[in-house]
N, C-alpha and C positions, 0 to 999 in steps of 0.2 A: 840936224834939225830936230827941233824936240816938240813933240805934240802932242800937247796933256790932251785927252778926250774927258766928258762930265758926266758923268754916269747919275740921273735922278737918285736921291740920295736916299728914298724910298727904299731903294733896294736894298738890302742885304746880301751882297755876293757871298756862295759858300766856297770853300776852297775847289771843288769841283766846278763851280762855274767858269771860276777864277783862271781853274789850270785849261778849259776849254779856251775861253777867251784867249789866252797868253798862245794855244795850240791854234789859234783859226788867224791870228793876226800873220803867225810865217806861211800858213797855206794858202791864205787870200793873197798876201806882201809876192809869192813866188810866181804868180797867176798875172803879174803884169811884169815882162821883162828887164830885165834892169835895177829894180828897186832891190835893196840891200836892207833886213831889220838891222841894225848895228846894237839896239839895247832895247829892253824893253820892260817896264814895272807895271804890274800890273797890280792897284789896290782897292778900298773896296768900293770907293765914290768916283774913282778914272784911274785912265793908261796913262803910262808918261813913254812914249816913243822917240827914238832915236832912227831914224832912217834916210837911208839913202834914195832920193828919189833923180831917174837922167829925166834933162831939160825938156826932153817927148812930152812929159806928161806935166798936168799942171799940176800942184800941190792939192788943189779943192778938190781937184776927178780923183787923185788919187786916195784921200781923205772922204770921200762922198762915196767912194766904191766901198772901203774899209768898213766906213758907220753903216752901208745900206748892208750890206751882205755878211756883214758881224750879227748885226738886227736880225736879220732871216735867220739865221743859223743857231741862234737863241733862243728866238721862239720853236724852232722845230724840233731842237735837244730839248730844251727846257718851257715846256706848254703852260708850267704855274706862272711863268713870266705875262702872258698874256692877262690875266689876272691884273696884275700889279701895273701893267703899264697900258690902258685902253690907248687904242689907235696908234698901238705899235712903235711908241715914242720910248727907244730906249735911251739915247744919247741925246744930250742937248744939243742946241744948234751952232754954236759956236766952237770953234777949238784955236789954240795959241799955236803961230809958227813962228818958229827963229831959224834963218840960215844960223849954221854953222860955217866958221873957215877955220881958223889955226886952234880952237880952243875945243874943237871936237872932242879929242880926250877927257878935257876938263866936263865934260856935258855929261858925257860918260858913266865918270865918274861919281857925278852927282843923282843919276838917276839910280845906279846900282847903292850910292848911299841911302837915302831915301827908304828902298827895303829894308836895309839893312837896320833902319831907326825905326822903324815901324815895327821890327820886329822885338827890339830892346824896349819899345815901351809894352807891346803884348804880354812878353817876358814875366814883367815887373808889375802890368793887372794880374798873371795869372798867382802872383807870388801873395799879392795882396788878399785874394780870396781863396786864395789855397789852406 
């Protein structure tokens, strides 16, 4: 299953947010039994998640626990967040799911590419102002 989250685009993730966020999504994901991250990108406007989630749980609860307790734990590392986003609205309200069956791999793959572009074009601004 792949579930981009939308990060207000206000923000500015720094790479310490960034590696906190990508650290709270396997602490929060291990916190409900069963649930499996399988991939995870994390960039500077959303998440693209790959995860395993069993039938117990429904995908919104499990997605609605993610976003509320990602939220909290944001603001309480990162208090300049409060600032930039009144009434505590980090993530929008919507987020995309797609079961996965046999092309799992391929999902995969796509989400670990993804970084991997984002980073070649980084690359290539820093060459230009270098």
């Amino acid at each position: 299953m792949q579930v981009p989250y939308r990060v207000l685009s206000e923000i500015s993730v720094q790479e310490n947010v960034s590696k906190y966020v990508l650290q709270q999504i396997y602490l929060l994901s291990n916190q409900k039994v069963g649930v499996e991250v399988l991939e995870v990108n994390v960039q500077v406007d959303h998440v693209h998640l790959v995860v395993s989630i069993p039938a117990k749980y429904a995908v919104s609860q499990y997605i609605g626990f993610l976003k509320g307790k990602l939220a909290l734990r944001l603001f309480d590392r990162f208090p300049q967040l409060r600032k930039q986003y009144w009434g505590q609205h980090v993530w929008s309200r919507g987020y995309c799911v797609s079961t996965v069956g046999l092309d799992k791999d391929r999902i995969r793959k796509c989400v670990k590419w993804q970084n991997e572009k984002k980073q070649e074009v980084e690359d290539k601004q820093d060459r230009l102002f270098a």
